[in-house]
C-alpha positions, 0 to 999 in steps of 0.5 A: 748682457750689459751691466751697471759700472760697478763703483770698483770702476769708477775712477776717484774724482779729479773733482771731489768737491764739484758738484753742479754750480749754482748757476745752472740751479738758478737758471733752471729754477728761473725757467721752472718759475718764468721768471725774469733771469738777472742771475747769468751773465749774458746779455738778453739782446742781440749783437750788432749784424755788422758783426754776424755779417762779417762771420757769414761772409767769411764763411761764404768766401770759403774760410771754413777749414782749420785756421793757424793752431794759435789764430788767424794772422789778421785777428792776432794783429787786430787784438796787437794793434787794440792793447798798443792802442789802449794800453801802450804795450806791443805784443808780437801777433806771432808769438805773444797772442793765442786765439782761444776757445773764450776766457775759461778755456785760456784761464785753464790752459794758461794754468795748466801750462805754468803750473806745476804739483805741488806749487800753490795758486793765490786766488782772491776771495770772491772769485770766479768759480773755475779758478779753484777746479783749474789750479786743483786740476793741474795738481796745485794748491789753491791759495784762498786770501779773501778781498776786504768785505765790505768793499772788495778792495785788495788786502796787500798786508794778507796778499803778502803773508800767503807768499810762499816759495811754493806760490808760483802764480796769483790770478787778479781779476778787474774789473771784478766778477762778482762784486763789479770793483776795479782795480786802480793804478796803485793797486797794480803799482803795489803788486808789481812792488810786493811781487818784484823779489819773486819769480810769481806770475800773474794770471790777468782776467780782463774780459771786462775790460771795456766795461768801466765806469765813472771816468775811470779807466782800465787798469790791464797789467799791460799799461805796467810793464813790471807785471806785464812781463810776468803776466798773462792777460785773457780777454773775451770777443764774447763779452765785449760784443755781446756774444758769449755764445760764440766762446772765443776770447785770446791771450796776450803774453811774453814769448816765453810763456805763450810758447808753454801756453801753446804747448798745452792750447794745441791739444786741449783745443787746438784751434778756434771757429775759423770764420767767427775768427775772421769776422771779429777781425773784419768788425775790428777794424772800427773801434768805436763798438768797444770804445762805446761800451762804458757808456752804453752799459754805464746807462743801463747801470744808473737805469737799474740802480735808480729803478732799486731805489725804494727796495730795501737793498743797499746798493754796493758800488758797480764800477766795472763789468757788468754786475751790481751787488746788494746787500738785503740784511735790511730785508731779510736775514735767510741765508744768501741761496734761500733769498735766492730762491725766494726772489726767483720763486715768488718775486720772479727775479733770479739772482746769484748768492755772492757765498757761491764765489766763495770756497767754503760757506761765507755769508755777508748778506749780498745778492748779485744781479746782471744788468746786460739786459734790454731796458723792458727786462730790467724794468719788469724785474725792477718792477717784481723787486719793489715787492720784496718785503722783510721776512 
C-alpha cells in the first residue's frame, strides 16, 4: 500500500527562500483576466521564417543526432567571428565558446563551475532573479550592493566597500534587466581599475546586447580587454532573434575558465538542440537581423513611451533591452505587487513589481512593462492604461 512522503523524508530545502516567482503568478492571473501580457519578457511576434527554414533543413538533411558537447563547429566560429566583428576581441571557437541551453542555464553553469562555498558573489540590486538561487546553489554568499535608485547607476564607492577576500565573482548586467540602463565605456573602465589588485571574476549577462538605443553602443566587457580576461560573457540566440522558446544561447571566455565551464556544462547539459544549432549558424551568415535590431525595438520603444503620455506615470529612461519602468507614485500609493494586480485585474494589462528584482522587500513605486510586442498589442494595453485613475 502506498503511502504519503512522511516530512521525516523530505529532504531541507536547497532553496528555503524560493517559492513560485512572480512571474508565473502574473502570468496566469493575465490569463484568468485576458488580459493584455507586458509582464514576461518575450516577444508576442513571430521569428523571421529564414530562420525556421534553416532549422527545418538542417533537420531534413539528417543533423538530428548529439552534436559536439560544447557546440556544432560552424555555430561556434559564427558567434567568434560576430564578438571579433562587433567588439574586436577574438576568441578561439575551440575552446573559448560553449553552446549552452540559453542564458540561465550558462549563469548557473558558469557559476557552479568558478564558485566555491564559502566564497561570496556581488549582485547588483535590482537584479535578475536567478542569480541569487545560482550562487546559494553552489554554496556561496550572495552579496546584495543596491545600483543607485532612482537612476540605476552603478554605485562604485559601495561596489568597493563589499570587496572582501572572499569575493570571488561579481555578476554585471547591461543592458540591464529590469530597469533598461546600460552601462557606458567609464562604468566598465572603473571596474576594470577597482578590480585589477584582485583575482575577482566577472560574470557578464549580455543577452540584450543587440538592443541599445539613442546611438549609443554596447559595452561587452570584450571590447576591454582588462575585464575580458577575467570575464565570462553569456549571451542569448533567443532574445536577439525573437525565439525564447528555443532556449539556446552561448558563452565566450578565457581557456582556462571555459575548460572549468566545460567541466560542470558536459553534465548539467551536456549538449544543445542540434539542428536549431545549425540553423542559427546558417541564418548567421547575414548580419543585418541583428544589426537592425536597435532600430526596430528602438521604434516600438517611442511607439509605447508617446502612447504613456497623459497616464500619470512618470516615464524613467529605457536605453537598453527591451523594457520600460515607470514610476506610478503620482497615481497610486498600493504597494508595487498590489498595483500589479489591480492593472491586470481591472486594467487588463499585466506588469511586473520592480520589488520582485529585489531580495528582501523594497518599494520605490515603479512598475515594469515589456514592450516586445506587435504594434496592435501595445496600442490595446496603451489604450487600457489611459484609464488608470489615482486610488
Amino acid at each position: 500500500m502506498n503511502r504519503p512522503l512522511g516530512s521525516s523524508l523530505v529532504p531541507q530545502s536547497r532553496l528555503p527562500r524560493v517559492g513560485t516567482t512572480i512571474f508565473t503568478v502574473m502570468s496566469a492571473l493575465a490569463q484568468e483576466h485576458g488580459a493584455v501580457n507586458l509582464g514576461q519578457g518575450f516577444p508576442d511576434f513571430e521569428c523571421d521564417p529564414r530562420v525556421v527554414d534553416a532549422v527545418v533543413a538542417a533537420m531534413r538533411a539528417g543533423l538530428n543526432q548529439y552534436p559536439p558537447m560544447a557546440g556544432v563547429p560552424v555555430l561556434r566560429e559564427a558567434v567568434a567571428a560576430k564578438v571579433e566583428a562587433l567588439y574586436g576581441r577574438r576568441y578561439d571557437p575551440g575552446t573559448e565558446i560553449t553552446i549552452t541551453a540559453g542564458a540561465t542555464q550558462a549563469i548557473l553553469t558558469a557559476i557552479l563551475a568558478l564558485v566555491h562555498p564559502g566564497d561570496e558573489v556581488i549582485l547588483l540590486d535590482p537584479c535578475y532573479d536567478s542569480y541569487d538561487p545560482n550562487v546559494v546553489l553552489a554554496g556561496a554568499t550572495p552579496v546584495h550592493v543596491p545600483l543607485t535608485p532612482g537612476t540605476f547607476r552603478p554605485d562604485f564607492d559601495r561596489i568597493a566597500a563589499a570587496l572582501t577576500p572572499r569575493t570571488r565573482a561579481i555578476v554585471v548586467n547591461t543592458p540591464h534587466n529590469p530597469s533598461a540602463t546600460v552601462w557606458r565605456e567609464s562604468d566598465m573602465q572603473r571596474l576594470a581599475a577597482l578590480l585589477a589588485p584582485t583575482r575577482v571574476l566577472v560574470i557578464s549577462d549580455e543577452v540584450y546586447e543587440h538592443m541599445v538605443y539613442d546611438g549609443e553602443r554596447h559595452e561587452s566587457i570584450a571590447r576591454h580587454p582588462a575585464l575580458a580576461e577575467r570575464g565570462v560573457i553569456v549571451s542569448s540566440f533567443g532574445k536577439t532573434y525573437h525565439v525564447t522558446g528555443w532556449k539556446v544561447g552561448y558563452v565566450a571566455a578565457p581557456a582556462a575558465l571555459m575548460a572549468e565551464f566545460r567541466k560542470v556544462h558536459q553534465f548539467n547539459v551536456f549538449t544543445v538542440n542540434t539542428p536549431m544549432q545549425h540553423g542559427l549558424a546558417a541564418y548567421m551568415a547575414d548580419p543585418r537581423p541583428y544589426l537592425d535590431l536597435p532600430a526596430f525595438y528602438q521604434r516600438k520603444r517611442d511607439r509605447f513611451r508617446a502612447g504613456l503620455a497623459g497616464t500619470g506615470l512618470r516615464l524613467l529612461p529605457s536605453e537598453g533591452s527591451y523594457f520600460q519602468c515607470v514610476d506610478y507614485s503620482a497615481v497610486s500609493d498600493e504597494t508595487e505587487e498590489a498595483l500589479c494586480r489591480r492593472l491586470t485585474s481591472k486594467l487588463g494589462v499585466a506588469a511586473i513589481p520592480l520589488s520582485a528584482f529585489y531580495p528582501e522587500p523594497f518599494e520605490q513605486r515603479i512598475v515594469r512593462f515589456c514592450y516586445a510586442k506587435r504594434d496592435e498589442t501595445l496600442d490595446a494595453a496603451l489604450e487600457r492604461l489611459h484609464d488608470l485613475t489615482p486610488r
